[in-house]
Each structure stands twice: as C-alpha cells, then as structure tokens.
N, C-alpha and C positions, 0 to 999 in steps of 0.2 A: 312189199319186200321182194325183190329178186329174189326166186331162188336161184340155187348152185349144187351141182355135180359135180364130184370129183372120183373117178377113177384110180383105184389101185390093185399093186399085183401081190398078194400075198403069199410069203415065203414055199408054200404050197405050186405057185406058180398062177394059181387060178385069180381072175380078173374079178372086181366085182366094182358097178356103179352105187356109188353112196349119195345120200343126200342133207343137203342143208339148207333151209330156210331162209337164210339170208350169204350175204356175200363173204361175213366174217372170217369163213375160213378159211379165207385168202391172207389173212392175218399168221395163220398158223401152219399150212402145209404150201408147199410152190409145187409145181408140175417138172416130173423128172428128176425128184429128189428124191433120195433114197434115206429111209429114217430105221432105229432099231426099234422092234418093235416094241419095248413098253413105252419110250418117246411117242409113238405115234399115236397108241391107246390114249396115250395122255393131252396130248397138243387134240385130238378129236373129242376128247371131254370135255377140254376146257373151251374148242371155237363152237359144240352145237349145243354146251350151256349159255354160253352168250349168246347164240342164237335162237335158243327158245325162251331165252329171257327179253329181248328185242322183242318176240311175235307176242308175249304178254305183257311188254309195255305200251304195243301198237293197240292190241287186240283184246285186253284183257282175259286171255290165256296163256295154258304152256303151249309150244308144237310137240306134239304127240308122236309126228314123226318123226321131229329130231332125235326126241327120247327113246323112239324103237333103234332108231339106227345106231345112235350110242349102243344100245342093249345089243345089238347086233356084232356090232366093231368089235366089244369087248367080249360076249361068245365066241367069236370065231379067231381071236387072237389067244382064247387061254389054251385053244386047239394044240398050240406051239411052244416050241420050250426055247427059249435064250440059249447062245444068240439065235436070235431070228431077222428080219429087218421085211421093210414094207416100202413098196417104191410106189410114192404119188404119179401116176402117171400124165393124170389131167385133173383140169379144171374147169369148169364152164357153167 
C-alpha cells in the first residue's frame, strides 16, 4: 500500500505533515483547498478509516498510525473554535 502525506496549515498558521497508509485520501482532501474546520475533521475520519480498514483487509490488522493520526487531527482541531478553516496544502 502506498503510503501518502498530506500537509496542512492550521487556522493557528502552523504547518504540520500527516499521514495515511494508503492513497485514499486523495478521495477526500485536494492540495490547495481550503476546508472549514469540522469538514476537515470529518472528510480525515472518514479517508484514514478506510485506510486502516484497507491495511486490515491486506494485512489482517488496523494501522495504528492511521488511528494515532486521526487521534492527533481531532486533538489539535478541538484547540479551535468555529469558524475556523484548514488549508490542505499538499499531497504526496
């Protein structure tokens, strides 16, 4: 499974690279898009549970990092209060 990186800049200003297991979340975030932030929270729960769902249908497990990184996403988003908004920078 490819993994994929995706960089964003949160309403804070600060950058951080995330990670996903597989390419899915090309399904749910584009590079240079700017999203609000419970959208974002939510489109990233929903591409790195399909993506740790993928690494235990390959692999018969979850990925451990997808689920840290969700746990991370949604930490660092409850930081912020609406509106907020969150710009995918990259993808790769």
């Amino acid at each position: 499974m490819p993994e994929t990186r995706f960089t964003v800049r949160w309403p804070d200003g600060q950058t951080e690279v995330c990670y996903s297991p597989s390419t899915v979340v090309h399904e749910f975030l584009s590079a240079g898009t700017t999203y609000p932030l419970d959208d974002f929270v939510v489109r990233c729960r929903i591409a790195l549970e399909k993506a740790s769902t993928r690494v235990e249908a390959k692999f018969g497990y979850r990925c451990t990092s997808a689920d840290a990184q969700l746990t991370q996403i949604e930490r660092k988003a409850s930081a912020f209060t609406a509106p907020a908004d969150v710009i995918c920078l990259s993808i790769s």
